[in-house]
N, C-alpha and C positions, 0 to 999 in steps of 0.2 A: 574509559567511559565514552557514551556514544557522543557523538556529536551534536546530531538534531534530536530531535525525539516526537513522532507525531501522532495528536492523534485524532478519529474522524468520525462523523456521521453521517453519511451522503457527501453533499459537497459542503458542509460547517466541517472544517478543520482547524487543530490547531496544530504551530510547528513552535517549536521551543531549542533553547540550546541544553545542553547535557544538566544542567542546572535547572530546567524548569522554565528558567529566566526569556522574556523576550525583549529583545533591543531593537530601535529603531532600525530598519534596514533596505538599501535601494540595489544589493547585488545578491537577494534569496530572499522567496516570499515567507519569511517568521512573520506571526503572528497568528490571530485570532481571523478567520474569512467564513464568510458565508454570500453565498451568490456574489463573488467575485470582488467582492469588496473587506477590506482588511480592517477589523473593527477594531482591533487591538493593535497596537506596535508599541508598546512599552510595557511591558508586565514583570520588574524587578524587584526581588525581594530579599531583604539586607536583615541583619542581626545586632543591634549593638553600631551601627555603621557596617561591619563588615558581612561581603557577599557570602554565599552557603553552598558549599560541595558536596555533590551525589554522592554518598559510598554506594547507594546502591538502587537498581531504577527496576520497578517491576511493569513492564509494559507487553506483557503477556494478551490481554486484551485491546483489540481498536481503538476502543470507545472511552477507555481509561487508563492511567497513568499513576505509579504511587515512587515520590522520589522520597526517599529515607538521606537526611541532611545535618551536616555538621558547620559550625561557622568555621570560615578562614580557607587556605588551599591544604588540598591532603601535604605536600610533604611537611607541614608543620602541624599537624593532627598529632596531638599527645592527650588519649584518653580525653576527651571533650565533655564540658559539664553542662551541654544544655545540648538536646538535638530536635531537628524539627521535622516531621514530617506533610509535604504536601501530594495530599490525593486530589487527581481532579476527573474531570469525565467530561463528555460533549454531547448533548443530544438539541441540536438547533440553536441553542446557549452555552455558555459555558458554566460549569459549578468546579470549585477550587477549595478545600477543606485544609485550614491551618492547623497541625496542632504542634506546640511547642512542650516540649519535654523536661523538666529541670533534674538531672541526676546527680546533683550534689544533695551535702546533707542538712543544707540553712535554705530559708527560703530567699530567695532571687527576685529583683526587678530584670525585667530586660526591654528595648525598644525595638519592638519589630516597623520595618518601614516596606509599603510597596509603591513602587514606583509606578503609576498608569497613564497611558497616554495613549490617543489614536490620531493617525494618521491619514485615515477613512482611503485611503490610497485602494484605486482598482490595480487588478493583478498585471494589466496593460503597462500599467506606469510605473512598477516594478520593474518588469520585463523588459522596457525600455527606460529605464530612469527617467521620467516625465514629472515636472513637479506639477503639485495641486493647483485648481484655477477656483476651490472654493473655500470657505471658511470653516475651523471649527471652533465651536465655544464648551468654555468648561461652565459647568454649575456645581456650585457646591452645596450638597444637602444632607440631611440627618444622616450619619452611619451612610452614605452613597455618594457616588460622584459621577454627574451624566455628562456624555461629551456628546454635542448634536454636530453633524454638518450637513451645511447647506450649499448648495449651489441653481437659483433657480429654482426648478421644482424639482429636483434633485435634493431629497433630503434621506440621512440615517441616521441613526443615532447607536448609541450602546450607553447603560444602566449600570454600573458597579454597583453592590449593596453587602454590605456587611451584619453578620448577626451579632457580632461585639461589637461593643462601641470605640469608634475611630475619632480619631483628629482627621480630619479631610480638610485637603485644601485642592488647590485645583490641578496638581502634579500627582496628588496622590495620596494613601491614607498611614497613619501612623497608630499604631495602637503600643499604649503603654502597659505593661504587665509584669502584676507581681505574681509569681508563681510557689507554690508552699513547694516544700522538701518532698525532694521522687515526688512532684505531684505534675501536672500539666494544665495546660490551655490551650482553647478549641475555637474558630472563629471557621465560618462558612460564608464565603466570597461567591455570588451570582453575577456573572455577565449576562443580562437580556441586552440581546441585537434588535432592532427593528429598522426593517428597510420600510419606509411609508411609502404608500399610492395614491393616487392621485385624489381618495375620498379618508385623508390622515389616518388611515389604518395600517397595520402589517401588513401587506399582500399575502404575506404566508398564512396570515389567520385563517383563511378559507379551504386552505388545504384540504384534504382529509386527516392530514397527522396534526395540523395545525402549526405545523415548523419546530415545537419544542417536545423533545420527549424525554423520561428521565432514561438513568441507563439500566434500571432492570426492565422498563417495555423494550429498549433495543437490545439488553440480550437475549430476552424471550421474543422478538423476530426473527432476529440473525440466527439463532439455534432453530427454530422450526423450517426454515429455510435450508439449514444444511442436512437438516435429518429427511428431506423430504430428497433429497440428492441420492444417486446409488451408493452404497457401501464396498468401501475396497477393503479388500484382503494381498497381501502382498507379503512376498518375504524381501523385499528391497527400503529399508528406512528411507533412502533419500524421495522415492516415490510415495512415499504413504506420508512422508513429512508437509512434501512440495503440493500433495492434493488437498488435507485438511488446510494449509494457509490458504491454496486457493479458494478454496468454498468460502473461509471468513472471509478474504479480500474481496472478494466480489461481493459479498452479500453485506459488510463495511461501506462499499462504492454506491450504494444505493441511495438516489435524493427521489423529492418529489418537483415533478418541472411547475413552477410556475405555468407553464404557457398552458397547459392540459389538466395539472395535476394526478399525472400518473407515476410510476417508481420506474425511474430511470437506472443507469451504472452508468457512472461519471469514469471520464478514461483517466483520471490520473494524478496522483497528489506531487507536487501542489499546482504545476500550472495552467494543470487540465479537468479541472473539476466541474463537469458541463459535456453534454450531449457533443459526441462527434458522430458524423455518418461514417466514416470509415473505418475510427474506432471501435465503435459501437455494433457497426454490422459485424465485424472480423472477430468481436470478443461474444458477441450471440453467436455464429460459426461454431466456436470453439465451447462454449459453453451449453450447447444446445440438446446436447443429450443426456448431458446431467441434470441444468435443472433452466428446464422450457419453459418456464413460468417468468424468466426474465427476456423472453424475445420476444412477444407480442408488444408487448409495453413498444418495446423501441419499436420497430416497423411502424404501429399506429400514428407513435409520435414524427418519426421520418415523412410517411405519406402525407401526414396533416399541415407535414412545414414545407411540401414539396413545390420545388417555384413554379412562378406561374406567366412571370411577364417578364422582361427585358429589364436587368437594372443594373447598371455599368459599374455603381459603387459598388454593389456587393455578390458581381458576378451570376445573379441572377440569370437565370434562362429559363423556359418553358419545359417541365419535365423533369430537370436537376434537383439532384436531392440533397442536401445541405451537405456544407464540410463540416460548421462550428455555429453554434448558438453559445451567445454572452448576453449576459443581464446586469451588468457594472454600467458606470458613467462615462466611460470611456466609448462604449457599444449604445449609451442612450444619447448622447452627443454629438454620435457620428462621426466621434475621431478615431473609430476603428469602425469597418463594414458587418461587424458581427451580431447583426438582428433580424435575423440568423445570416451568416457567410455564405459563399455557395461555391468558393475558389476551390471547387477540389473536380478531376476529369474520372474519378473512377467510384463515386458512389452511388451512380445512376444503374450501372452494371450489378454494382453489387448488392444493391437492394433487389435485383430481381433474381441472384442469385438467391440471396437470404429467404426472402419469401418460398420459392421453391422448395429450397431445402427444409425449411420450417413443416412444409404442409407431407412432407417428404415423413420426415420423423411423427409427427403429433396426428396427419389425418385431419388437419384443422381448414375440410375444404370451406367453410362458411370466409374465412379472413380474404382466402384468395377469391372468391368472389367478389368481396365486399371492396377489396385493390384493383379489381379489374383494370377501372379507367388509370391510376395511379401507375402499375406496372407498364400498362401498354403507351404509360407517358414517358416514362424513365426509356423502353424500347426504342422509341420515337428521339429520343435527345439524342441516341451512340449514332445516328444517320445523318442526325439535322445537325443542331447545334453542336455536338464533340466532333464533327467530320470538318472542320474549319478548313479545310484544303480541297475538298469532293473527291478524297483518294480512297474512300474505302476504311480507310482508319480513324483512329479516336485521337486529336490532338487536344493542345490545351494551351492557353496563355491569355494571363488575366487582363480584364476588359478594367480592369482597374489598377493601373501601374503606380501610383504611389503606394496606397496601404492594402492591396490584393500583394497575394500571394503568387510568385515570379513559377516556383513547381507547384503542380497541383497532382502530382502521384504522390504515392505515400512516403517516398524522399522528397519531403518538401522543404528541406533548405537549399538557401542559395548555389552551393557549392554541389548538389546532388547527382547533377547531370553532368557527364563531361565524357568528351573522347578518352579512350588510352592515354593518351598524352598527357591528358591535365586540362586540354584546350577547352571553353564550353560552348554547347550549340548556341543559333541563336531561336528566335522564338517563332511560330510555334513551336512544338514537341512533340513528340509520339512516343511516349516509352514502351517498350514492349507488353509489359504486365497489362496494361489495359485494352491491348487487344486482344490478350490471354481472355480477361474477364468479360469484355464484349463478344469474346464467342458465344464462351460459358452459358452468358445470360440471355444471348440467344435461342439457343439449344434450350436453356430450360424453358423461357418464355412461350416457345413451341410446346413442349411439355402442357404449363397450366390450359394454354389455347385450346388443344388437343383434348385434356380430360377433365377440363372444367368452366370453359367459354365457349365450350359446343361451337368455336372457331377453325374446322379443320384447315382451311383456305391460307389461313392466316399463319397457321404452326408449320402448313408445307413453305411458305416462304419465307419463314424465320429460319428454317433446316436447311434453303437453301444460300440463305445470306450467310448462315453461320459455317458450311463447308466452302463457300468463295473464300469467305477472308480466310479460315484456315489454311488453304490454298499458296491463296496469295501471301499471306505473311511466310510461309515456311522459304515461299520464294525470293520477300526484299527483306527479313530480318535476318536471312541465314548468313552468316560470313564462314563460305567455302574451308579457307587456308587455315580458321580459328575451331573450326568445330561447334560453334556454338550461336546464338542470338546475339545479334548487336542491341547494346541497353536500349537504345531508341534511334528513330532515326529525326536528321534536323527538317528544314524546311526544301529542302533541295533533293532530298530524299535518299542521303548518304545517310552511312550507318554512323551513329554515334558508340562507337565500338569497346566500350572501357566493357570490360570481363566482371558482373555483378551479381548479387545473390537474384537478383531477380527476375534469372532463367529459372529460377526453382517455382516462382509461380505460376508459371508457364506449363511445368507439368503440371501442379495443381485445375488448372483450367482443362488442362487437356488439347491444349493448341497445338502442341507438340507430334509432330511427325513417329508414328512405332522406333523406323531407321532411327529415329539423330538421338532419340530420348537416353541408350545409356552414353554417348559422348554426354548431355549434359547431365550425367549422374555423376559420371567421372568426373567434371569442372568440379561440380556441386562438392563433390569428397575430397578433393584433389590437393594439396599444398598451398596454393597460391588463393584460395578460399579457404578451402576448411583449418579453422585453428586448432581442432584437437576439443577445445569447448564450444563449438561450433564455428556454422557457415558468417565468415562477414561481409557485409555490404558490399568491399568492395576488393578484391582481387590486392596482395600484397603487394605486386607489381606495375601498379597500374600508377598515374602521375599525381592522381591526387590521394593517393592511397596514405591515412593517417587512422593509425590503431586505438586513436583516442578521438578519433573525428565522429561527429553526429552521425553523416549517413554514409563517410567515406570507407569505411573502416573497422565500425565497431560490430559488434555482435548483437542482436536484437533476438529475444527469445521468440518475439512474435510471429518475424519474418522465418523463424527456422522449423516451425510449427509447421506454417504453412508447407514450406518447403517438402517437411518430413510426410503431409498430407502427399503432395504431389508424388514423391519419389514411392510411396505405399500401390496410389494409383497406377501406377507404371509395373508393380511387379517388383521394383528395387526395395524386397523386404530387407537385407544385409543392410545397406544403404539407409534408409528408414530406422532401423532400429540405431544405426550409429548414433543420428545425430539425437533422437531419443535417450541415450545414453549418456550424451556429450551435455545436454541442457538439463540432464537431472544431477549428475555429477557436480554442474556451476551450481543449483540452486543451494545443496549444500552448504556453501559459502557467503549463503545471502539469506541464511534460517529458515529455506524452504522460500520466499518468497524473490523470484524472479524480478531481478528491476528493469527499465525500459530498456538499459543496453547495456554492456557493459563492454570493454577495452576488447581489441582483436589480435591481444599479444597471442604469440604460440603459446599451447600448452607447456610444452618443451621448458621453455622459457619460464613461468611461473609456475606455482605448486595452487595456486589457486586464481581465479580469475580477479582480473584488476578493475577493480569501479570503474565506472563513468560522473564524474565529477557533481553533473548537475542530474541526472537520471530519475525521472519520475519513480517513485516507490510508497505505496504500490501503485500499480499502473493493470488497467482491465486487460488489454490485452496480452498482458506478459503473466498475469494472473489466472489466463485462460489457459494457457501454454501449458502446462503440466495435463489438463483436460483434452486438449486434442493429442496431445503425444500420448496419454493413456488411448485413444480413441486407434489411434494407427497400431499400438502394442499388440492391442487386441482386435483387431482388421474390422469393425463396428461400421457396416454400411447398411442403408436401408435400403429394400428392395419391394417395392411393395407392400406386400401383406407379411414379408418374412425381413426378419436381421440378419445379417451376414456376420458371421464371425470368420476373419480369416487374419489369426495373429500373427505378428512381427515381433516378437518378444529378444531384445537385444543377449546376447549371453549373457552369462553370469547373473541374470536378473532374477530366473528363479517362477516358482507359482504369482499368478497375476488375477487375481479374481475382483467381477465385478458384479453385485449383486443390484437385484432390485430396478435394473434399467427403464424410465419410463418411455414408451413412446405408442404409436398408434397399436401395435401388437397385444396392448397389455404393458406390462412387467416384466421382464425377462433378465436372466444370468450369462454374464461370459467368462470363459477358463481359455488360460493362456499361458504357457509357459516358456522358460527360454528357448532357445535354436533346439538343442536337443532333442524337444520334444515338440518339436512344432510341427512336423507333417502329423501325427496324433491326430490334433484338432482343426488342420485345415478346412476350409468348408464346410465347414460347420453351422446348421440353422439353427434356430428360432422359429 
């Protein structure tokens, strides 16, 4: 039986253990959350005294759960005379539906008891084990039990209510039940959350959705949403598996932001449910030509949070575009910098990557207009502010040393950066990838200047910042003897030389020299990276190299997307489709849906890939992953006024069809097949 069991509506989730049950907990965020705040931490429910065992958990849908339950643990289940089933579902509250069963032949009393309690704990104080600095109180009322907490003006609450009538007291409710022979009882338990503002109301009431909806409006969104997607055709299960989860997953990830009230994708259950810049740009990237209706939303909201002055707590700069927005106590408090964060060096680049590409596909020249000053602010930060040394490159190191973030690439744990050896730089940083993505965003920035800011002046001097640095990085990141890019270089301007997946997005950008590109294709596929289920972080050999490490070691479907984008660009269609093959293969293992990373053991070695212990699932950009590796399958570039089909269909995969594709063209179809048959359809338009 599963372990956790989750389920979601934007960022209202809930996590349960295999039972249903949620227990107090400071080392996994179980419970009931919405806007980063844990409304529920005790939700246990007893039979008689004793706890109730899943034989069987149908969680087929996001949004709902139905656990079929016996009292006592299975090995001492002998034909059981009473079973109980709880179905629950989440749309901005929670609903939970009791019904107990009596399968004997007299009629039965029984004491059913649930345990409730909150904790109002933000996900900060989880994730740090942080105890509470405010109060909460129980009340007890008719059939309901409301728990408030306060801190200041800092207040939430959460409502229990029952439609049978309970014993309540302030731990929890008890209903006593006599049930007739083979007959049953039904009780309907509502969680309302309310997070209050500053005029005693919900903040969410103003929504557009109003923060509560039941679950037949959220599966009559999440289905129009995915039908509104291209339609594949496939003879490969693990692909046609790994794409319909994708579509639910993403279109499950969706909240409404407080700050704008627009429909955001939240990056990640459980402790990323909240707008990332990096995230978010990397999972519109990848989701962007199935269904472009969820990347406006984020751009607007990036531009609108985009900083503007000096702020040391929260790494604020002129131009920068957020890492992380948090709406918990923790973030209103200021004992975390997350209102909104800005500790990240590479989502200035890649907002102006996104924006181009967006107007690339859709035609949408009104947006890029309307970003003008926004973009050419984010172009202005990779010079001024990300140039922290005046070399030419993009460093980084947070202007906030207690609770700012020490990386600010997208390996942003402590341990990310490090020589070969193990040894680590010290600060600033320069990783390679974001001079990759400061070309990039160059070169396109030129682009929009060019054919939609009636700026010629200004595109020719972005085309030429963007061939110096290219230049110049092939010249200090190359290490000769190694073949390949040094991960970053320190402040001294020695290579930080540890062998990482993050030469692969290097070709992605296109920084990469024609000569060196297959040595780094070869790294890229080679033993001491490639596991067999793909590329890992960090080279097997290397000193900090651990197959179960966050960013040393493990396999990230996300980073291998990218990667497979990059080596597609270059020509390495063999190369391309491997690891397209390698991340459909793992998904299998994981029912189609990709988790944020999982273990860098060899294939060899396991018969199927090994979890990552604590691994967001699902997670937007591991979600997207199956959508960009379809995108490379079938060679999907826009050129203009035409689509490029030019596939990479890995062997054995077979016919690849992708109907209905929206973007500025129209509609259009693409056909792809394996190796086989793949000069057939190369070059092929639109």
């Amino acid at each position: 039986m599963k372990e956790r069991v989750s389920i979601l509506d934007g960022n209202t989730f809930l996590v349960s253990d295999g039972r249903g049950n949620i227990e107090p907990s400071y080392d996994f965020p179980t419970g009931l959350f919405s806007f980063d705040t844990r409304f529920i931490s005790t939700w246990i429910l007893s039979l008689d005294g004793q706890l109730l065992h899943a034989l069987s958990i149908d969680d087929s849908l996001s949004y709902k759960t139905r656990f079929f339950m016996v009292p006592g643990e299975p090995t001492h289940y002998l034909d059981a005379k009473v079973s109980v089933i709880r179905s629950r579902s989440i749309g901005g509250s929670f609903d939970e539906e009791l019904t107990l069963l009596n399968h004997s032949e007299q009629e039965k009393e029984f004491r059913l008891r649930l345990e409730i309690g909150s904790d109002f704990a933000d996900l900060f104080e989880i994730k740090h084990q942080r105890e509470k600095k405010g109060s909460t109180t129980p009340t007890v009322e008719e059939n309901a039990l409301r728990l408030t907490y306060r801190r200041e003006a800092f207040h939430r609450e959460a409502r229990v209510t029952s439609t049978a009538p309970a014993e309540v007291d302030s731990n929890g409710m008890t209903f006593r039940i006599r049930v007739p022979a083979h007959g049953e009882w039904t009780t309907r338990l509502h969680v309302a959350t309310v997070i209050y503002g500053a005029r005693g109301e919900d903040i969410r009431a103003t929504l557009p959705l109003g923060g509560h909806r039941s679950a037949s409006e959220i599966h009559a969104e999440q289905n129009a949403l995915i039908e509104r997607a291209p339609k594949l055709g496939c003879d490969c299960e693990p692909l046609a598996g790994a794409y319909r989860r994708s579509l639910n997953d993403l279109a499950a990830l969706r909240y409404e932001s407080i700050t704008l009230g627009v429909r955001l994708v939240a990056a990640g259950l459980p402790w990323f449910m909240t707008l990332f810049g990096r995230d978010s740009m990397f999972t519109s990237l990848q989701a962007l030509p199935f269904l472009p209706e969820l990347v406006q939303p984020t751009i607007l909201m990036l531009a609108g949070l985009q900083g503007s002055r000096i702020d040391d707590f929260r790494d604020e700069e002129p131009g920068k575009i957020l890492h992380e927005l948090r709406y918990g106590e923790t973030a209103g408090f200021e004992e975390q910098p997350h209102s909104p964060y800005y500790g990240a060096a590479d989502t200035s680049a890649l907002f102006v990557i996104l924006l181009d590409e967006y107007e690339r596909w859709t035609g949408d020249a009104k947006l890029v207009h309307q970003l003008e000053y926004e973009t050419r602010a984010a172009l202005t930060w990779l010079d001024t502010y990300g140039d922290l040394l005046g070399t030419g490159y993009v460093w980084y190191m947070s202007r906030n040393p207690e609770t700012g973030l020490p990386n600010q690439c997208w390996k942003d744990s402590p341990d990310s950066i490090s020589y070969a050896d193990g040894r680590m730089p010290d600060f600033p940083r320069a990783t390679c990838e974001l001079q990759g993505y400061a070309y990039d965003a160059k070169l396109r920035g030129a682009r929009l200047a060019r054919t939609h800011w009636n700026d010629p002046a200004y595109a020719d001097r972005l085309e030429r910042e963007a061939a110096a640095l290219k230049e110049r990085f092939n010249r200090d990141f190359w290490i000769p003897e190694r073949e390949y890019y040094a991960l970053a270089l320190d402040p001294q301007g020695r290579h930080v030389d540890a062998l990482t997946s993050n030469i692969g997005h290097l070709l992605w950008s296109g920084i990469v020299d024609e000569s060196r590109a297959p040595a780094i294709a070869a790294h890229l596929l080679g033993p001491r990276l490639f596991s067999g289920w793909g590329v890992r972080t960090l080279a097997d050999d290397q000193g900090r190299y651990n197959p179960i490490g966050y960013h040393v070691g493990t396999v990230w479907p996300f980073d291998n997307s990218i990667i497979a984008w990059g080596l597609w660009k270059y020509g390495f269609r063999d190369e391309a489709g491997r690891i397209c093959e390698s991340m459909l293969s793992a998904s299998r293992y994981f029912d189609g849906r990709l988790p944020e990373a999982f273990a860098g053991y060899e294939r060899g070695l396991t018969d199927y890939p090994v979890q990552y212990p604590t691994a967001c699932s699902p997670q937007a950009w591991s979600a997207g992953t199956p959508l960009l590796l379809l995108r490379v399958m079938l060679g999907l570039e826009p050129q203009g006024e035409h689509l490029i089909i030019d596939p990479a269909v890995p062997p054995g995969m077979g016919r690849v069809e992708l109907l209905d594709i929206p973007g500025r063209w129209g509609r259009v179809d693409a056909l792809g097949r394996s190796r086989t048959a793949h000069d057939e359809h190369r070059g092929h338009r639109h």
